[in-house]
Each structure stands twice: as C-alpha cells, then as structure tokens.
C-alpha positions as CSV (number, residue, x, y, z in Angstrom):
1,X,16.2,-9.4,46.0
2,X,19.7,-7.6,45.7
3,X,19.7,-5.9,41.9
4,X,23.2,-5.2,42.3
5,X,24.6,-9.0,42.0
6,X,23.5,-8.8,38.4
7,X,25.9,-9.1,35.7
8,X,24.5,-5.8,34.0
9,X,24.4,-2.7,33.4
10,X,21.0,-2.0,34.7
11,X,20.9,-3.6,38.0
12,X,17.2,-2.3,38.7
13,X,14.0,-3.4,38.2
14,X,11.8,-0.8,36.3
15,X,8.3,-1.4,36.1
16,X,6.1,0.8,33.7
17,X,2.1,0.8,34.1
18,X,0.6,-0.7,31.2
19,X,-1.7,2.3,30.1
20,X,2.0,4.2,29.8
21,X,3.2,1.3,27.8
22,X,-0.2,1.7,25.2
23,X,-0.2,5.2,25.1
24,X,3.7,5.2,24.2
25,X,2.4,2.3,21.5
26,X,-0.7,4.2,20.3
27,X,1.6,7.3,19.6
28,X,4.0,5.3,17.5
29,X,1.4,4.0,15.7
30,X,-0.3,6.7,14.7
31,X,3.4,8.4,13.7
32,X,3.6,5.5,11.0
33,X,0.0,5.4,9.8
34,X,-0.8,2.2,11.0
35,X,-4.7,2.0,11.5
36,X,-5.7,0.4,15.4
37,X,-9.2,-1.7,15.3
38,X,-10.3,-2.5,18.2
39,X,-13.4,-5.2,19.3
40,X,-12.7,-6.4,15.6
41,X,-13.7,-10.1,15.8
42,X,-11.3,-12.1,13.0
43,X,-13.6,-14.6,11.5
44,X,-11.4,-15.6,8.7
45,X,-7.8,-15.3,7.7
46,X,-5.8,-16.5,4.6
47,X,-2.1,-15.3,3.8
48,X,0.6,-15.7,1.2
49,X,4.4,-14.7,1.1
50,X,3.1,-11.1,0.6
51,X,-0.1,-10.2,2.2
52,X,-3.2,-11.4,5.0
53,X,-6.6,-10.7,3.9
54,X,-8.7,-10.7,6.9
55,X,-12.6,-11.4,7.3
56,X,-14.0,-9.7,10.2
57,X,-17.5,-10.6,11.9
58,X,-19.6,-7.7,10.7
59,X,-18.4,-8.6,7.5
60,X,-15.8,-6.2,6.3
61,X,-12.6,-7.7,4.4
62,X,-9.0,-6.2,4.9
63,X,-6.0,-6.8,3.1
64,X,-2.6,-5.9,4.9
65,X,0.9,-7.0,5.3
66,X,0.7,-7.5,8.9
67,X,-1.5,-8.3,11.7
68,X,-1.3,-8.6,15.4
69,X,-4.1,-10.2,17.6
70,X,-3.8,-8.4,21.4
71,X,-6.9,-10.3,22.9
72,X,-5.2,-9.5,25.9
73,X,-5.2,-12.2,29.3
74,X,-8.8,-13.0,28.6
C-alpha cells in the first residue's frame, strides 16, 4: 500500500507495541493521581449526573466521577 497517495500530512503507518502504549498510559496516570485497579470484578454500578458508586466482588464500594472498564479482547 503506497502511504504517499494520502491526502495528509502523515503519509505513514506508525505502529506502537501495546505495552509502550500502557506504560505511556500508566505514567499519565499516575501524574494525575488517578488510582488503576486491576482484576476488580464490577458487580454493581449506579450513577447520577455527578458521580458512579461502584460495588466490586470482594465487596468493597467506590465512589468516583469516572470509570473505564478495559476487559481487554477477552
């Protein structure tokens, strides 16, 4: 595939391994203060305009602004 016939500025294909992508993401992350759980199983989750309050499977509740589910392919 010829790049070049693109109508762009970046006529390449750049391709960035995804442990390079997470550990760019983990690093950001961290910068801001934002707490990573990981293997958290979500067994519950109510919101309102402001917050999510989030019941996990061990039984721990969190209340936050946001949330993001990366289950990943699987």
């Amino acid at each position: 595939m010829d790049f070049g016939r693109l109508d762009t500025r970046y006529p390449m294909l750049l391709i960035v391994p995804q442990n390079g992508t997470e550990k760019i993401l983990r690093q950001r992350v961290a910068d801001l203060g934002v707490e990573i759980r990981r293997n958290a199983n979500v067994v519950g989750l109510t919101q309102d305009a402001e917050s999510v309050r989030l019941r996990l499977e061990d039984g721990t509740e969190l209340d936050t602004r946001y949330v993001i589910g990366a289950d990943g392919a699987h």
